[in-house]
ZAMARGU-4260 file (C-alpha; in steps of 0.2 Angstrom, whole numbers, plus 5000, padded with zeros to 4 digits):
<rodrens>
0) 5711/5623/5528 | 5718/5613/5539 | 5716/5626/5555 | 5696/5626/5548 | 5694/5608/5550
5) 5703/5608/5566 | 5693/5623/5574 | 5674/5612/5569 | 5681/5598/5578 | 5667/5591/5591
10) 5666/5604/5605 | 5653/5605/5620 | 5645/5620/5626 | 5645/5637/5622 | 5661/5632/5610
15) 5649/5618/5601 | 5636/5631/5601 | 5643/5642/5591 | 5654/5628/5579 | 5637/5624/5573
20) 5632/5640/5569 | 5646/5640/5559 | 5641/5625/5550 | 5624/5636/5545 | 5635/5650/5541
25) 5647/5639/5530 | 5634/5628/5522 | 5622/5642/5517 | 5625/5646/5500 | 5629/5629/5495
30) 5609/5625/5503 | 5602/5639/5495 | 5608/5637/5479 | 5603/5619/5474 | 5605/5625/5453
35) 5586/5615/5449 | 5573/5605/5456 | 5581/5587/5452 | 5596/5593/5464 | 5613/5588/5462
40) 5627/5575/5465 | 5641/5583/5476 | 5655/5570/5473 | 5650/5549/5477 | 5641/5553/5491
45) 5633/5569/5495 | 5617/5576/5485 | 5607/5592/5489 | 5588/5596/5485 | 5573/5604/5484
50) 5569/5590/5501 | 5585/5588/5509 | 5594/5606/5509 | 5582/5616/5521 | 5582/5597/5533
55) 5600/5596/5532 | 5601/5616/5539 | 5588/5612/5551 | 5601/5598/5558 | 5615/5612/5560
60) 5604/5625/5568 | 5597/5612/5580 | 5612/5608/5585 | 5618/5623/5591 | 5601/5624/5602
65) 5604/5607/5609 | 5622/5612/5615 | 5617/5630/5621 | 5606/5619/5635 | 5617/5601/5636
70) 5628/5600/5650 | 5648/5598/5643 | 5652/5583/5654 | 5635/5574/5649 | 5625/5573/5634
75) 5637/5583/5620 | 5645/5571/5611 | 5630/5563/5607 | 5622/5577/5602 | 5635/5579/5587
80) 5632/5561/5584 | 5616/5562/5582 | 5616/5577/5571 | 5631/5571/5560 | 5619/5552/5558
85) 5604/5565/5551 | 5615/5575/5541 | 5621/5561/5530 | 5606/5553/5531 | 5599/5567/5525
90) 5610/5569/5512 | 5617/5553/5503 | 5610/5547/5487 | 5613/5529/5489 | 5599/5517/5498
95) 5610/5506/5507 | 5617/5521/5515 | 5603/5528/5518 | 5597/5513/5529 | 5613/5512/5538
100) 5614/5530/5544 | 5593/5530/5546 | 5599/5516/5560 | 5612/5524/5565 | 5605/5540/5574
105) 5596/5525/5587 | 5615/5524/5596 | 5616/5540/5602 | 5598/5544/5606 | 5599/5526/5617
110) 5614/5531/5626 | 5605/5548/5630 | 5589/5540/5637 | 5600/5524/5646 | 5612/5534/5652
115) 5606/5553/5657 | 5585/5548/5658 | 5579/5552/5677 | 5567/5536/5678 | 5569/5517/5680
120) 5557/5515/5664 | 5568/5521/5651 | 5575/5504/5648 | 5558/5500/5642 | 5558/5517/5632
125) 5573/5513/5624 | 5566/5495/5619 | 5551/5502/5615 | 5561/5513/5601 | 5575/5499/5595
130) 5559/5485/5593 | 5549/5498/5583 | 5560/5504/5572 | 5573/5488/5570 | 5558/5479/5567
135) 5549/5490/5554 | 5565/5493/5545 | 5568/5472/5543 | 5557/5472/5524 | 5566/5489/5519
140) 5580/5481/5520 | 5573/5464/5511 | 5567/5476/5496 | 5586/5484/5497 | 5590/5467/5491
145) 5578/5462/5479 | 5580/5480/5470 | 5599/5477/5471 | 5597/5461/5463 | 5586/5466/5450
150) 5595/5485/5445 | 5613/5481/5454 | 5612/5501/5461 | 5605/5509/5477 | 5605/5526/5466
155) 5591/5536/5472 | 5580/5540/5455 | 5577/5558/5455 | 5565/5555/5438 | 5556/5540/5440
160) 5538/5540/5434 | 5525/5543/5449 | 5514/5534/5441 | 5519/5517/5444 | 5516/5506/5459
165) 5528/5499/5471 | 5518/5483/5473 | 5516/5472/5489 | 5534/5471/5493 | 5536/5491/5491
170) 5519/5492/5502 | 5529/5481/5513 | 5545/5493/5514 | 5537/5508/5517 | 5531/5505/5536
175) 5548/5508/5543 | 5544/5527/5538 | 5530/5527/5544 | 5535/5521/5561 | 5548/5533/5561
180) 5536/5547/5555 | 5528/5542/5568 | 5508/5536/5560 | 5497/5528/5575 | 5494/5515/5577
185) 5516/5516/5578 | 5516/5529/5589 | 5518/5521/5606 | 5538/5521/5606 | 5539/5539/5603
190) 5529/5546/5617 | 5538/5534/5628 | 5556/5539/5622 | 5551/5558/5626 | 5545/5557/5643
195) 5560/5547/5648 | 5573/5556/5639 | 5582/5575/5645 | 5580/5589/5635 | 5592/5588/5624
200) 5586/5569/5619 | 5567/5575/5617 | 5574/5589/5604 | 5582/5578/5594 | 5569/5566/5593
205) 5556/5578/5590 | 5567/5590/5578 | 5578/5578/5568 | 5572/5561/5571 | 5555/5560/5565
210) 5561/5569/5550 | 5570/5554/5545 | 5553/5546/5540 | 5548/5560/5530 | 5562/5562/5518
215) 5562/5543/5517 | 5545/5541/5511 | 5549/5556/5497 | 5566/5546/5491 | 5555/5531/5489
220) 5541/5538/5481 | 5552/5547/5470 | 5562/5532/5467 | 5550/5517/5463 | 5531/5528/5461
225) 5520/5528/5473 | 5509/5516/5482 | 5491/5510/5473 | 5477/5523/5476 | 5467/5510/5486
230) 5481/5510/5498 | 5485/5527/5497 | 5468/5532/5503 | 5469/5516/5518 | 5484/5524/5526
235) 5476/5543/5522 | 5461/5538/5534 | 5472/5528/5547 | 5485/5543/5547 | 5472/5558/5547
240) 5460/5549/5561 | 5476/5545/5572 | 5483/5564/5572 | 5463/5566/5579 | 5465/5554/5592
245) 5483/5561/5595 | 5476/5576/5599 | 5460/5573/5609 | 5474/5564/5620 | 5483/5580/5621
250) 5468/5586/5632 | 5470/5573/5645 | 5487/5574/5651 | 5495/5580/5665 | 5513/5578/5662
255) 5520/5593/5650 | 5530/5580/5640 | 5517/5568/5636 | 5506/5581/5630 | 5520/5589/5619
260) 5523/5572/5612 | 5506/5567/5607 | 5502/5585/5598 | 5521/5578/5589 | 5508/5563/5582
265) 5497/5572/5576 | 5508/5588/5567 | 5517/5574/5558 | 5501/5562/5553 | 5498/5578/5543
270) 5516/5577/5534 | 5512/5558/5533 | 5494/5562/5524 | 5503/5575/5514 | 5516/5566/5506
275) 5506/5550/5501 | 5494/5564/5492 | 5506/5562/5476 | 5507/5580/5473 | 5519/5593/5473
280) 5508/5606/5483 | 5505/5592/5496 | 5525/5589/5494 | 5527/5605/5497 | 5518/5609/5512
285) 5525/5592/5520 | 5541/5601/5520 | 5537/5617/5525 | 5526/5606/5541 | 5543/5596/5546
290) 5554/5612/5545 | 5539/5621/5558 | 5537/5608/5569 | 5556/5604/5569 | 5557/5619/5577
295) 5542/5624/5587 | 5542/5606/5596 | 5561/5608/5601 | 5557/5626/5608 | 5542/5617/5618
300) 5555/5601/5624 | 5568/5614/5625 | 5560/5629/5638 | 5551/5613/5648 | 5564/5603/5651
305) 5573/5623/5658 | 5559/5627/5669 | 5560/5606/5672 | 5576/5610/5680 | 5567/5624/5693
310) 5555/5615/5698 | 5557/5597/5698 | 5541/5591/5691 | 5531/5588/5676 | 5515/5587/5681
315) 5503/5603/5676 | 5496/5603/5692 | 5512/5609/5697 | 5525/5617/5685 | 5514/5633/5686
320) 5516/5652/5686 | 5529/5652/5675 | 5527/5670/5669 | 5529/5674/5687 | 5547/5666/5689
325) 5555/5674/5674 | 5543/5689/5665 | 5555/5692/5654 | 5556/5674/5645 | 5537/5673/5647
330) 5533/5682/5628 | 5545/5672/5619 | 5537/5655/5628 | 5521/5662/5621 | 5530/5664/5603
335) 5534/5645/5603 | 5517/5640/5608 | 5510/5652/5596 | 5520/5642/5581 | 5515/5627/5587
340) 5498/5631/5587 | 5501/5635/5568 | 5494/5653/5570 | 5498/5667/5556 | 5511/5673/5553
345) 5520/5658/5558 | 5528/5643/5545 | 5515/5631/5553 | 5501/5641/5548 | 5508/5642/5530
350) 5512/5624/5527 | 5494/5618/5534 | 5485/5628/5520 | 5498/5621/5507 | 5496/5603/5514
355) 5475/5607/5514 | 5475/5610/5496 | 5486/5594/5493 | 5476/5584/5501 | 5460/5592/5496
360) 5463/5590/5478 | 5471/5570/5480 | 5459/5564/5492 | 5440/5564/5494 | 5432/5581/5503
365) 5427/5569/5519 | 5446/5574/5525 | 5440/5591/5526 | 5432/5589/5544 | 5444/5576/5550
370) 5455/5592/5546 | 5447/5605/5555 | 5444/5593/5570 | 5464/5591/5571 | 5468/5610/5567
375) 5454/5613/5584 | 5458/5600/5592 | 5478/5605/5593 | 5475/5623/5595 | 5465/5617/5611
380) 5480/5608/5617 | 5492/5619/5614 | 5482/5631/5625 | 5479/5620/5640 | 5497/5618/5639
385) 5501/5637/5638 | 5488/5643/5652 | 5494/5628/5664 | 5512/5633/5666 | 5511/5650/5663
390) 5497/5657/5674 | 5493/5651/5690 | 5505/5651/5707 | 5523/5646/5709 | 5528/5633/5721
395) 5532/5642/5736 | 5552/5633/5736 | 5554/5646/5723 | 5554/5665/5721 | 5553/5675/5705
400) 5565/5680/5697 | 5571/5697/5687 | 5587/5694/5679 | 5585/5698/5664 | 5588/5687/5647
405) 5591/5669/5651 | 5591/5653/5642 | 5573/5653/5642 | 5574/5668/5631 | 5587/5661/5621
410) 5578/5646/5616 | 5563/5657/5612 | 5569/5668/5600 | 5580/5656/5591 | 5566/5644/5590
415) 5553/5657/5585 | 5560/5670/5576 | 5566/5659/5560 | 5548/5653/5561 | 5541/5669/5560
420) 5554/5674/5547 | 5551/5660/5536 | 5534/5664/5535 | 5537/5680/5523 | 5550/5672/5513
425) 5546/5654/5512 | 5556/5655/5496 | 5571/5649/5506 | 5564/5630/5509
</rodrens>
């Protein structure tokens, strides 16, 4: 036992890599047998469910992505700390704990942007981030301590009747998830934080990060009930018409990054909408949404912060002929964008006609066209981005290359192929 603990000690590099796969292996049965839909308490601390378990693999898997590309003597010890603050955020059954782990993961993703960002404007990024988030998470904590003084427990409820309100304060409490989530108008601090971060920074952020406001919302819902309908449906339309404008942004940017980050909004304003449905269907397809995205989005970070590395430049106008430098990466690069782009048969795809009928049988049938505009709208998006690194002519510093299976690839098929696979036996989440 002892030589077990010793060999998942934190390791960089192609060592990490694989002591995270590990961690999947390990952790497997225990996430895949979760015994019912309430969950269960694994000793004072740990609690797996129907919400947390496919998260809490999600945090093992991408880590072993994040390592495969982090440099040893840079970024990898916090990418364990990051993935170790999601993992029992993820995982604890206790509210104070929560908050403290939820605040926790901002260490280590400001130490990636401070120390290895490439611009003078990651110390606003990094602001940005700590104001946003220490700020929304100020009457969370307040309602911590009213609900402690009232119940004298932070034990998340797993039975609590939905249909109760959580009142202005709970109204109140609720916000720091949806910066997290991120919701526009909250949005600004994220986009920022990814176009200043490296790679591995803009995986975790878009893959475990924004995931934290998901499973928040659900422990509080499940907890305390949910917000009143009038509100419900105020955050609904703020949420859906945001993801819109998210996406429409998409179509005017010309930095890779940026883009990728604003068709983040609008993937996750669809979990947001989903999850203040109320319903179990909506529930659902929130998850199976966070787990696609959680992927899909890191592959994108992941192969353009690579061909980053070639070519030195963000810009669309320039990081061109991508298919042209390395063929044999350019399928897989399509896969990724293909998920993102929630086309069948991907998870994506799955979880936005799941979220659909959520939200179609909560809310009124005027969501329907904001829904189609966001589904057209990222699609378009995601194909500006695909045509403008992938055709067109490589800067002339640069001559193609045929050396078979690089990282590219690798990033590819471990992004897409669980996306793919996840898609014929959803049963798994």
């Amino acid at each position: 036992m002892l030589a077990v603990l010793l060999g998942l000690l934190p390791s960089f590099g192609e060592v990490g890599c694989w002591q995270f796969f590990t961690l999947c292996f390990l952790s497997s049965p225990i996430i895949l047998y979760r015994g019912s839909l309430e969950g269960y308490v694994m000793g004072d601390f740990f609690i797996l469910d129907d919400w947390s378990s496919s998260l809490v693999f999600l945090c093992f898997w991408l880590g072993a992505l994040m390592l495969m590309i982090s440099k040893p003597e840079l970024s990898g010890l916090s990418v364990w700390g990051v993935v170790f603050c999601c993992f029992l955020a993820f995982s604890c059954w206790n509210f104070l704990w929560f908050y403290v782990f939820f605040e926790l993961t901002l260490v280590p993703m400001a130490i990636m942007i401070l120390k290895w960002g490439m611009q003078p404007e990651r110390i606003t990024a990094t602001f940005y981030m700590f104001l946003y988030t220490l700020g929304g998470s100020i009457p969370f904590l307040v309602f911590l301590v009213f609900v402690f003084w009232g119940e004298s427990s932070f034990f998340m409820g797993f039975n609590a009747d939905l249909l109760g309100g959580l009142g202005w304060w709970g109204c109140c409490a609720v916000v720091v998830f949806f910066v997290k989530i991120p919701c526009y108008p909250f949005h600004l601090w994220l986009t920022k934080a990814h176009v200043e971060a490296p790679t591995t920074g803009s995986m975790a952020l878009a893959g475990l990060l924004l995931k934290l406001g998901g499973i928040g919302l659900m422990r509080v819902f499940l907890s305390f009930g949910q917000l009143s309908y009038s509100v419900q449906v105020f955050w609904a339309n703020v949420g859906i018409w945001g993801g819109v404008l998210s996406s429409v942004a998409c179509l005017r940017q010309v930095d890779s990054k940026a883009l990728i980050a604003y068709s983040s909004v609008g993937h996750m304003c669809l979990v947001q909408l989903s999850i203040l449905s109320g319903s179990s269907v909506g529930w659902l397809g929130a998850l199976f949404m966070m787990v696609a995205h959680g992927l899909s989005s890191s592959g994108l970070f992941g192969i353009i912060g690579e061909y980053y590395d070639k070519v030195k430049s963000r810009s669309l106008m320039v990081c061109s002929g991508f298919e042209m430098l390395f063929p044999s990466s350019g399928i897989w690069w399509c896969m990724v964008v293909f998920c993102s782009m929630s086309c069948p048969p991907s998870l994506g795809f799955l979880g936005e006609v799941v979220m659909g009928m959520g939200v179609c049988g909560s809310f009124p049938l005027g969501f329907i066209p904001c829904f189609l505009l966001l589904f057209f709208f990222s699609g378009a998006s995601m194909m500006v981005l695909y045509t403008s690194v992938s055709h067109g002519s490589s800067g002339s510093s640069l001559l193609p290359s045929f050396r078979g299976v690089g990282k590219f690839s690798y990033l590819g098929v471990f992004h897409a192929t669980p996306l793919f696979l996840l898609f014929f036996f959803p049963g798994f989440l």
